[in-house]
N, C-alpha and C positions, 0 to 999 in steps of 0.2 A: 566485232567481238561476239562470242557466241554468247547462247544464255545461260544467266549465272548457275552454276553449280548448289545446290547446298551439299557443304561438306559434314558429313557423320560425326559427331563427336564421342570420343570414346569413354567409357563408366568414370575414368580419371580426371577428362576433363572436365563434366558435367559436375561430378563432385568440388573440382575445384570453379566452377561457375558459384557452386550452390554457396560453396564457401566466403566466398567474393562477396556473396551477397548479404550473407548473416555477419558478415563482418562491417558491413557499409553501415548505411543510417540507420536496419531494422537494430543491431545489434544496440547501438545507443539508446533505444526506445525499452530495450529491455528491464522491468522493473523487476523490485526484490526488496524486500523487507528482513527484520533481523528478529529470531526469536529467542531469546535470550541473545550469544553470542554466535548464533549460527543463520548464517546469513541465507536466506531461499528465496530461491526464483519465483516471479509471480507472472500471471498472463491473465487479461482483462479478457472478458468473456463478449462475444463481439452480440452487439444486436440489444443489450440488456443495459439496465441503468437499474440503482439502486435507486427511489422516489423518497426521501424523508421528510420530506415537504407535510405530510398529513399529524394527525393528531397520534396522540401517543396509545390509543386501540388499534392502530392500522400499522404496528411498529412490523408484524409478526409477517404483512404485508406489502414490502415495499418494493420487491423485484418486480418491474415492470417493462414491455419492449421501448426500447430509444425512440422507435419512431413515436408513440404516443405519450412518452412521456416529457414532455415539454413546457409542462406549466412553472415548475420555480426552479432554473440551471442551477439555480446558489445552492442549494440543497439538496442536490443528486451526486450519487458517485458511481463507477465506473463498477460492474462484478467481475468481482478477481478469482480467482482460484490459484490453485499453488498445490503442492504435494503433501504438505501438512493437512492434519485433518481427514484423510482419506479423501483429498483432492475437492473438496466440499467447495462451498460457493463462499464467499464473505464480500464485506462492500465497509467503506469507510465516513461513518454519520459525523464522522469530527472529533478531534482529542487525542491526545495521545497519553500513553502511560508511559514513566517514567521511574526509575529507579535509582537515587541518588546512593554513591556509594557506603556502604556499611558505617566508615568510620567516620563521615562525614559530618558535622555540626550546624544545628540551625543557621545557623549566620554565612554558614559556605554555601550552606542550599539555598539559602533568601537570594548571593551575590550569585550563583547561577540560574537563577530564573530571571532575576535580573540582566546578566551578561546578554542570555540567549532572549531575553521581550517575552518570555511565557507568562501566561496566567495561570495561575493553582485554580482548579475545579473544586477538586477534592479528593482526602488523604483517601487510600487504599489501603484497608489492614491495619492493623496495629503494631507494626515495626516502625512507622515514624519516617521512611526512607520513600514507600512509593506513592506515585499521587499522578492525578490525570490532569494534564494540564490540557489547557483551550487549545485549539486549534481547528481550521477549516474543513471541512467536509473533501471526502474524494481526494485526487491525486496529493495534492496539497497536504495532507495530511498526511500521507505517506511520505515526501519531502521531507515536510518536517522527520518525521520519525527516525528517518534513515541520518539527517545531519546531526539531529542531538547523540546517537549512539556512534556515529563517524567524530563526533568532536570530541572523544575520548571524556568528556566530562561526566558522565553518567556510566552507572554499571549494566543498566538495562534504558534501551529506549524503543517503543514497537507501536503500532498504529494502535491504537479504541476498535479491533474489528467487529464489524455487526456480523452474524449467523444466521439464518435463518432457523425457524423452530423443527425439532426432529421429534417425532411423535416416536414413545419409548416401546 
């Protein structure tokens, strides 16, 4: 047998390579949150960990590289970006907000924070409908947010995202 050949592939094939491959495992990994009812792509900023682990002066400082940030996992999250916002950075410290529907009554919204195991933090605004409830820091929190507004029970459900500060 001679020596193998490598054969050329052509701009078709190669795209359908590329395809094969955003469609495999990365495609499942893809996340996305809901802003209102408008669902957007999100993409984890590689190299960088959100640090909340520190006291509440250091809030405005918590973007730090992965490599060195390794003192409390429990309290770190992943920085995301997305197209919202003019592509800006955000990071999830934990909680999610929630929007129980308009016509909805005390005791419907007690029986779904109940249904779904949420804790009420506390109310948002004085319409009586939205409130932050507990939940874990980082992806986790995104999970969450995405299932309570996928479980058709709420009118709004969207992560607690942290910002970083933007000098005006």
């Amino acid at each position: 047998m001679g020596p193998q050949r490598r054969m050329a592939r052509s701009p078709r094939a190669w795209c359908a390579a590329l395809l094969c491959c955003l469609t495999g495992p990365l495609a499942a990994q893809q996340l996305y949150w809901y802003d209102g009812a408008l669902r957007r792509p999100l993409w984890a900023e590689p190299g960088v960990v959100a640090d909340f682990s520190g006291d509440a002066r250091e809030k405005s400082q918590v973007i730090r590289s992965s490599a060195l940030s390794k003192t409390d996992l429990a309290r770190q999250s992943p920085v995301f970006r997305d197209q919202a916002q003019g592509g800006g950075t955000r990071a999830l410290p934990g909680g999610v907000l929630v929007r129980f529907k308009a016509d909805s009554t005390e005791a419907q919204q007690a029986a779904l924070v109940a249904r779904h195991g949420l804790t009420v933090v506390r109310r948002i605004g004085d319409s009586g409908t939205s409130y932050l409830v507990g939940g874990p820091p980082g992806e986790a929190s995104l999970t969450l947010a995405n299932r309570l507004f996928e479980s058709g029970d709420f009118e709004a459900a969207s992560p607690n995202w942290w910002q970083p500060r933007r000098l005006k």
